[in-house]
SETIPA-499746 format. One record per residue (C-alpha): residue number from 1; residue in three letters; x, y negated, z. Coordinates in steps of 0.25 Angstrom, whole numbers, plus 2048, in hexadecimal, padded with zeros to 3 digits. Each point is the difference from the previous one (the first is absolute). Layout:
residues N
<node seq="NUM" type="ala" u="X" v="Y" w="Z"/>
...
This chain:
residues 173
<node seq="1" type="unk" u="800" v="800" w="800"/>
<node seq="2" type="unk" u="803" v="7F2" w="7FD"/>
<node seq="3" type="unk" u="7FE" v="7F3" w="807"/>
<node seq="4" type="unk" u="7FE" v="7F3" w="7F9"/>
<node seq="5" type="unk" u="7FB" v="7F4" w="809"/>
<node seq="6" type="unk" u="7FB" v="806" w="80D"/>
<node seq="7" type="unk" u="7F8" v="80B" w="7F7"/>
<node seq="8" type="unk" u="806" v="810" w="7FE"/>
<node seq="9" type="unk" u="7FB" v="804" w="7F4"/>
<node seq="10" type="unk" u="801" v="80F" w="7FB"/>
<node seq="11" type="unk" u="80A" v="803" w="7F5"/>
<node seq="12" type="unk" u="7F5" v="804" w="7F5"/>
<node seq="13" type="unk" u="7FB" v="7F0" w="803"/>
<node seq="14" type="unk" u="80E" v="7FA" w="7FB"/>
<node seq="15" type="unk" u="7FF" v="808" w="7F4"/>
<node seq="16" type="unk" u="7F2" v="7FB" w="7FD"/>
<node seq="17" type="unk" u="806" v="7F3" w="803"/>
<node seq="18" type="unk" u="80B" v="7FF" w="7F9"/>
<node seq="19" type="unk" u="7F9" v="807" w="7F3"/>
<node seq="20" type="unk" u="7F8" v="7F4" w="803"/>
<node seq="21" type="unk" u="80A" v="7F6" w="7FE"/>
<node seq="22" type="unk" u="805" v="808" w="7F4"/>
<node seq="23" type="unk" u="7F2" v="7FF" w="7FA"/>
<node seq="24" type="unk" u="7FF" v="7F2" w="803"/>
<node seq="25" type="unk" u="80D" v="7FC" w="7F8"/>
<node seq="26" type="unk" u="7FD" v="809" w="7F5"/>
<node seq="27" type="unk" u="7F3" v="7FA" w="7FF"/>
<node seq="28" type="unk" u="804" v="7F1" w="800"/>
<node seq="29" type="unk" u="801" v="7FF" w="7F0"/>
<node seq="30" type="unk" u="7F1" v="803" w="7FE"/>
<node seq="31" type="unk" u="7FD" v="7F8" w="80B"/>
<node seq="32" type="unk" u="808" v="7F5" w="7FB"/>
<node seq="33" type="unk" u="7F6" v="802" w="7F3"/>
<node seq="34" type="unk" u="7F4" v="802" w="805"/>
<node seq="35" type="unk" u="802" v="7F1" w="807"/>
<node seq="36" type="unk" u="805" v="7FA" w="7F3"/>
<node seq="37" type="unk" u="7F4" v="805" w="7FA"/>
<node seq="38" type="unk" u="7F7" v="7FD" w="80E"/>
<node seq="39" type="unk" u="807" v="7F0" w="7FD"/>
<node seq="40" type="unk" u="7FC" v="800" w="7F4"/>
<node seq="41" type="unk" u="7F1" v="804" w="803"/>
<node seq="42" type="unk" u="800" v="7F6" w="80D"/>
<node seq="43" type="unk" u="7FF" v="7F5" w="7F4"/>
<node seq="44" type="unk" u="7F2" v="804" w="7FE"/>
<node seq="45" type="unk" u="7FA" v="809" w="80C"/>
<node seq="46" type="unk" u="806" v="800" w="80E"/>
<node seq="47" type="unk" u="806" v="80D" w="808"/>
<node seq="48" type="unk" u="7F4" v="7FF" w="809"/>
<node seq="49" type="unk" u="7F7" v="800" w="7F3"/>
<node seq="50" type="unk" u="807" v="80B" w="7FA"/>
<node seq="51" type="unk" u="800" v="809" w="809"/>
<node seq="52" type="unk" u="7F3" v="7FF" w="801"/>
<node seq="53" type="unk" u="7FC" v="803" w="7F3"/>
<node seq="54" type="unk" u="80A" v="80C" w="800"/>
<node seq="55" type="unk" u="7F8" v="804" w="80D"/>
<node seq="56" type="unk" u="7F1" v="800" w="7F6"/>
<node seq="57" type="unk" u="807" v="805" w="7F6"/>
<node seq="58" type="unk" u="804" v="80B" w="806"/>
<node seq="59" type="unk" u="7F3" v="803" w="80B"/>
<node seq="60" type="unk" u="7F6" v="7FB" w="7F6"/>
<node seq="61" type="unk" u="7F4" v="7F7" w="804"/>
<node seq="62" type="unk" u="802" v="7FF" w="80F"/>
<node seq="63" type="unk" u="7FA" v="7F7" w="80D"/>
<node seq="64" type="unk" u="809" v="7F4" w="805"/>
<node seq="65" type="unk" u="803" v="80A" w="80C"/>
<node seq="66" type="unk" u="806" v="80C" w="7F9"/>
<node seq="67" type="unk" u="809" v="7F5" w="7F7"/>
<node seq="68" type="unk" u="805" v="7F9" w="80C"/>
<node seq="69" type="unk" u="802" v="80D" w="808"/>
<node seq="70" type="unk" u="808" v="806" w="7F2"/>
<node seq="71" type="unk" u="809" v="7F1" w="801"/>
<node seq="72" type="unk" u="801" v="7FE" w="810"/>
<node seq="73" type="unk" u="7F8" v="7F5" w="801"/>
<node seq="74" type="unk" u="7F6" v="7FE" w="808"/>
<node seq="75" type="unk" u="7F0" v="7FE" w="7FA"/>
<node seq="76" type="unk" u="801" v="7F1" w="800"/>
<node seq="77" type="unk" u="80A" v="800" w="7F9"/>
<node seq="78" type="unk" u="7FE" v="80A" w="7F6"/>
<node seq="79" type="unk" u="7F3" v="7F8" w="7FE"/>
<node seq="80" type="unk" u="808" v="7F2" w="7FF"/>
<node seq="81" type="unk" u="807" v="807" w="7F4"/>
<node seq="82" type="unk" u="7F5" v="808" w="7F9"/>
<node seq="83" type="unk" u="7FB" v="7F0" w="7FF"/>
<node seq="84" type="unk" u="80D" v="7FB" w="7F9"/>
<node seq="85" type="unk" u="7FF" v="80D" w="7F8"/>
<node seq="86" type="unk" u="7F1" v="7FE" w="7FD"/>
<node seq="87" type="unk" u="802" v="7F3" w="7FB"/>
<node seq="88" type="unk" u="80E" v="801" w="7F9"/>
<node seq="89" type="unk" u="7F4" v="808" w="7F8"/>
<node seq="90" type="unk" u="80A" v="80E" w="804"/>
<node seq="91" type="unk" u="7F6" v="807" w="808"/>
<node seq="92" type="unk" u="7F0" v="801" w="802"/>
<node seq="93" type="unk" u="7FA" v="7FD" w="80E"/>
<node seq="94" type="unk" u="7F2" v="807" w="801"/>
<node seq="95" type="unk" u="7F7" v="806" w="80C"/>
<node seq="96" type="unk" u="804" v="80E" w="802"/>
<node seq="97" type="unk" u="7F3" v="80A" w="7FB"/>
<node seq="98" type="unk" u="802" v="808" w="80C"/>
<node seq="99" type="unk" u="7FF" v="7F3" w="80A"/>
<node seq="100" type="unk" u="7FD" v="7F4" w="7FC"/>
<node seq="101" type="unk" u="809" v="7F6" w="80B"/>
<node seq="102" type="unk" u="80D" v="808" w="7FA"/>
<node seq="103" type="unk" u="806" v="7FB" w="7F4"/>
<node seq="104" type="unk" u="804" v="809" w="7F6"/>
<node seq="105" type="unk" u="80D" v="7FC" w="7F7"/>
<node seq="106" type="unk" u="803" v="803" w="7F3"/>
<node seq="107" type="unk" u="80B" v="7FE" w="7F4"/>
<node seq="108" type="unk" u="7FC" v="7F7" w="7F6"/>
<node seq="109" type="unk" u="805" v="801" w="7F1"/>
<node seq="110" type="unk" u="808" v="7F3" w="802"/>
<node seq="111" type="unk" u="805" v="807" w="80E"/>
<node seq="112" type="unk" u="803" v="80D" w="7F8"/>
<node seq="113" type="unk" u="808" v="7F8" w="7F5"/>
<node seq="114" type="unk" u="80B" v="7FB" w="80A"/>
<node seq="115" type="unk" u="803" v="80D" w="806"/>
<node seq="116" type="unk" u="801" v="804" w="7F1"/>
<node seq="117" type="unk" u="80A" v="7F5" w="7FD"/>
<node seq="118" type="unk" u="808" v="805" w="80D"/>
<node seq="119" type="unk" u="800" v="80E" w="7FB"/>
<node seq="120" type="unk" u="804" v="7FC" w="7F3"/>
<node seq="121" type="unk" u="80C" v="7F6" w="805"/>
<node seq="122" type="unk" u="804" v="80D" w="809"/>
<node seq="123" type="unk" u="800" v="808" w="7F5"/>
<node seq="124" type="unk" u="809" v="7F7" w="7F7"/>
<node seq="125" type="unk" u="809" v="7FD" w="80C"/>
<node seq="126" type="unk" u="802" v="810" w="804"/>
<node seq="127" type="unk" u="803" v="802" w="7F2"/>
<node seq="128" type="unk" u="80B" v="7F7" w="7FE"/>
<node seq="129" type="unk" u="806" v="805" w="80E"/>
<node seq="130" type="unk" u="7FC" v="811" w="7FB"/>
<node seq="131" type="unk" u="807" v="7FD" w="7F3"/>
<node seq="132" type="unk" u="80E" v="800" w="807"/>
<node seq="133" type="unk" u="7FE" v="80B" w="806"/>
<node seq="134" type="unk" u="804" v="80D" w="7FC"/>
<node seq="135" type="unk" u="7F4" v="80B" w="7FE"/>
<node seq="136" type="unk" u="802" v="80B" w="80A"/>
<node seq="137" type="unk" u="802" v="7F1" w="80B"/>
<node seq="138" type="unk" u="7F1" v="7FD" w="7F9"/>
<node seq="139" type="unk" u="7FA" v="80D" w="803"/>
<node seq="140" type="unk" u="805" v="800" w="810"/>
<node seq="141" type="unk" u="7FA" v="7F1" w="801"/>
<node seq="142" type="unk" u="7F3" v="804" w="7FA"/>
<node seq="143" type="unk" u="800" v="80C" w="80A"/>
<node seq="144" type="unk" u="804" v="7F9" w="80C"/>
<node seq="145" type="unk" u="7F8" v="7F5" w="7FE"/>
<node seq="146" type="unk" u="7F4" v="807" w="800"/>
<node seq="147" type="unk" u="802" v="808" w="80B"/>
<node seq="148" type="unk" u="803" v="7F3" w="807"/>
<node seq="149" type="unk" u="7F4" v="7F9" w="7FB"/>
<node seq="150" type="unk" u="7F8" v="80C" w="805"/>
<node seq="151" type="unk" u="805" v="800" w="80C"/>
<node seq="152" type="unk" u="7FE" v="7F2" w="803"/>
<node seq="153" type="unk" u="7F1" v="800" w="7FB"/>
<node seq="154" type="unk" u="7FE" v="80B" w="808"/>
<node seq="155" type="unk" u="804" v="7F8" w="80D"/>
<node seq="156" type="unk" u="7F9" v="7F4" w="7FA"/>
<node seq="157" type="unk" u="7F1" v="807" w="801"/>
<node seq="158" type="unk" u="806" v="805" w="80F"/>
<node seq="159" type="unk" u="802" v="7F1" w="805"/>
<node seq="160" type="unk" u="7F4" v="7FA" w="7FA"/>
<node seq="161" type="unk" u="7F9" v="80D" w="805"/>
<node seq="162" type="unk" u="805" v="7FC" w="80D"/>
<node seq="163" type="unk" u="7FF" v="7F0" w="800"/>
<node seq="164" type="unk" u="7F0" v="804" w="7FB"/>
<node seq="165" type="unk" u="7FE" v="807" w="80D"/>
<node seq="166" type="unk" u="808" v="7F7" w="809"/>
<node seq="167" type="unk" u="7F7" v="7F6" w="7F8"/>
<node seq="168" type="unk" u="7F2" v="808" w="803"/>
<node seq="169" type="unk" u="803" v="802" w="80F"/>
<node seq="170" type="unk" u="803" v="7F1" w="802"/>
<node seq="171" type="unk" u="7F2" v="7FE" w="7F9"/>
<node seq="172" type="unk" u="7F9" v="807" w="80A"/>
<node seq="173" type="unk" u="7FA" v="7FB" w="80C"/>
């Protein structure tokens, strides 16, 4: 066992550590990528205003609570930027079918048309970068990249899962 700052820590914990740090310095050209690209976007739509159209994109039509529990952010705030959104002309604000003092979100064609421009600018961008690599050096990126993205979804839906029923207990009296 190893101690770092007051803290002993099992040896299989400074492996997963320091594979941690090697993945982070491995990975600093596609994050260094997708900022350009996220600078270029920033002229046009915000962080804030992107992620949340990622978040509808990818959930579907959804109520101010699930969006801001998919973002962790709390309902009024959500709510503050589903208005920007909604009249940016990005998204829809309607009563929710199944109760009507919900609002139900929902990507527009215009909101669908930025993330399109992102995907494509991504596209162009990670294309310039694959073409120096070689193709067995594409190949381990595409497999490591999905298993990463995977992996991070699946803990994703784990957290908003959890900031949901942190959210719902809080609700109740």
């Amino acid at each position: 066992m190893a101690t770092t700052r007051n803290h002993i820590r099992p040896k299989a914990s400074m492996e997963d550590e320091e594979y941690s740090v090697r993945l982070e310095r491995a990975t600093r050209g596609l994050l260094a990528l997708n900022v350009s690209v996220l600078e270029h976007m920033e002229t046009s739509v915000g962080l804030a205003p992107l992620r949340a159209l990622q978040s509808l994109d990818r959930r579907g039509p959804s109520m101010v609570g699930e969006l801001g529990d998919d973002l962790g952010l709390v309902t009024s705030t959500a709510s503050r930027l589903s208005d920007r959104l909604a009249e940016a002309g990005l998204i829809t604000r309607r009563p929710a079918p199944s109760n009507r003092r919900s609002t139900l979100l929902e990507l527009t064609d215009a909101g669908r048309a930025v993330l399109d421009e992102l995907v494509a600018l991504r596209i162009h961008t990670f294309g310039e970068v694959a073409d120096q690599m070689t193709n067995q050096d594409r190949a381990a990126l595409i497999r490591g990249a999905a298993a990463f993205t995977a992996a991070q979804q699946r803990l994703s839906d784990k957290t908003s899962k959890q900031r949901a029923e942190s959210r719902r207990v809080s609700d109740k009296p």
